[in-house]
N, C-alpha and C positions, 0 to 999 in steps of 0.2 A: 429487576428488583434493586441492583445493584446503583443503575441511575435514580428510580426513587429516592434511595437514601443521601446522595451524593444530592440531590434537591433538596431534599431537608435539611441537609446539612448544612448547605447555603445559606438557606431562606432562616434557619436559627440564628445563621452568623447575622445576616444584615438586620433582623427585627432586634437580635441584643445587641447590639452595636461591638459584634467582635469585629476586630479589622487588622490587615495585617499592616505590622510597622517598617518590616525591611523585606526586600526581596534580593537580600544575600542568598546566594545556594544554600548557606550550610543553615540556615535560619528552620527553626521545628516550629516555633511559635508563636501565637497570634495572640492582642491583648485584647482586655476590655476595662475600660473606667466603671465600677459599679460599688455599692454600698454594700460594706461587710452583713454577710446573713445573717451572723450571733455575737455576741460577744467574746471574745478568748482570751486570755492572760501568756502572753508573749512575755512574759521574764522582767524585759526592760520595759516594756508599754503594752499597757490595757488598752485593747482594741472594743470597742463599745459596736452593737448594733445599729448600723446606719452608718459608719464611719466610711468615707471615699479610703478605696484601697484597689490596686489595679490587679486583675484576673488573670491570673497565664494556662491561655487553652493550646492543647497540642494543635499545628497544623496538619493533618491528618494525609491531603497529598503528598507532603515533605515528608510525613515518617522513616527514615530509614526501613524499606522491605528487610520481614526476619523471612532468615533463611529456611526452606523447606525443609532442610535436617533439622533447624531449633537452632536457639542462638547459638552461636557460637565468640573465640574472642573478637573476630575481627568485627563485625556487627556490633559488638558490646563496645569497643573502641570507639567506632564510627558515631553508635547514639552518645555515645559521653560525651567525645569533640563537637557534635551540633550540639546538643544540650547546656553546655558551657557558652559556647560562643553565642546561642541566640540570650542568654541570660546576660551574659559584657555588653553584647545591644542592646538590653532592655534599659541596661544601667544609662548604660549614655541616654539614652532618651529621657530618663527619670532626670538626668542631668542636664539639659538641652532646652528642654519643653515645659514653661514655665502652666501647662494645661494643666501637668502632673502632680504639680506642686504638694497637692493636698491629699495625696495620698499616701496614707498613716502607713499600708504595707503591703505585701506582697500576698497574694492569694491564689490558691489555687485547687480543685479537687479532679477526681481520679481513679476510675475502674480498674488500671490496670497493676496496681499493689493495694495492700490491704497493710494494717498496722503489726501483723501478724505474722507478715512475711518476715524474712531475715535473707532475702536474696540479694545479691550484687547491688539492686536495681533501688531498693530502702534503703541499704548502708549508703550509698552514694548520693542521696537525695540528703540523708541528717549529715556526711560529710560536707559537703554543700550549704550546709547549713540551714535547713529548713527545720521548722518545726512539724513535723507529721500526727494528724490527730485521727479519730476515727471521725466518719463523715456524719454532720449532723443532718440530719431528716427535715425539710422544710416541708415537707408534705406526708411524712409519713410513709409508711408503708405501700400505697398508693401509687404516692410519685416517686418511691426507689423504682419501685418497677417500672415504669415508663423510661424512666432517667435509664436503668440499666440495661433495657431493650434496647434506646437508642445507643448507648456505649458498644453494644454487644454488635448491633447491624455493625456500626461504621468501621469495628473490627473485620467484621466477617466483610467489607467492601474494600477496603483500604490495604489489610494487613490478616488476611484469613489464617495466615498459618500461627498464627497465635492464640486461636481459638484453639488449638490442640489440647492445652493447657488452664483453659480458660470453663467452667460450665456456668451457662447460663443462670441456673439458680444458686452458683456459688458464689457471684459476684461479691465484693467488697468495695466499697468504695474509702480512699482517703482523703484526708484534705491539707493540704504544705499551706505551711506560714512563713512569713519572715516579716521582720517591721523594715521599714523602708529604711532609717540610719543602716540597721546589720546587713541590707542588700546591698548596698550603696559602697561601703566598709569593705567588703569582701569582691565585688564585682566592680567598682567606680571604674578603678584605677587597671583592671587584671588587662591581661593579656594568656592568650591559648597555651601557651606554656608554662605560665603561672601558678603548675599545679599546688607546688607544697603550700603556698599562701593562699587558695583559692580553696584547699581541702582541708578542713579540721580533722585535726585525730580521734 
């Protein structure tokens, strides 16, 4: 069943044009060029329906394995240091690659917090500087469920012991913003140790 999923998961990446940009070790992330699904108000710019904005999907191989006792710090260390560093990579490429050009911001959505949370995993996502919203439905009720059956396999194939935590019918999904100036601003320039300027209070 296991490789099933890991087939589909494939075969999503190449039909939606996710692909990965570095294959540094410490890299989580893989992108994708597509058109914002709704409109949202980001503070500083209105993001409109249709707008090119680039997608950031977890690499799901590269996850950091959580530990069979539950996270713990060192884990929680580890996802922070990849999580940062594949995000300074993104940066550079947004800077780099004139393909990118037109993309108004950052997007990205997510089964595994909910707006509700208040764990480590939130706090450090709006330190970061993301805007985190509740996920909007492009299909309804429908296709949550599809969408969070497949979130929920490639848990249970990739990272099973997070499903401890996790029920299937309690999924939540969120969705991270940033406008591309504020990603740029905060990541262009950072380096790995860069915290205090890389984390908002």
């Amino acid at each position: 069943m296991r490789a099933v999923i890991r087939l589909i998961d494939r075969m999503l990446c190449l039909t939606g044009g996710i692909f990965e940009f570095s294959q540094a070790p410490e890299i989580i992330l893989r992108l994708q060029l597509r058109t914002a699904p709704h409109a949202v108000n980001l503070g500083s710019m209105f993001i409109t329906r249709g707008d090119s904005v680039l997608a950031l999907h977890l690499w799901n191989e590269r996850m950091p394995g959580l530990p069979v006792a539950g996270a713990d710090f060192e884990w929680a260390v580890r996802l922070r240091r990849c999580f940062i560093r594949s995000l300074i990579e993104v940066a550079k490429l947004l800077q780099g690659n004139p393909r990118y050009a037109n993309a108004h911001a950052i997007y990205g959505d997510s089964a595994l917090l909910s707006v509700s949370d208040h764990t480590g995993g939130m706090q450090m996502l709006q330190r970061l500087g993301f805007t985190v919203l509740p996920y909007r439905r492009p299909l309804g009720r429908f296709g949550l469920f599809w969408e969070n059956l497949l979130s929920w396999g490639v848990m249970w194939t990739y990272n099973h012991p997070s499903l401890r935590t996790r029920q299937f019918w309690r999924l939540q999904r969120t969705e991270l913003w940033m406008t591309r100036a504020d990603f740029l601003r905060r990541f262009g320039q950072a380096e790995l140790n860069d915290f205090p300027r890389i984390m908002k209070s």
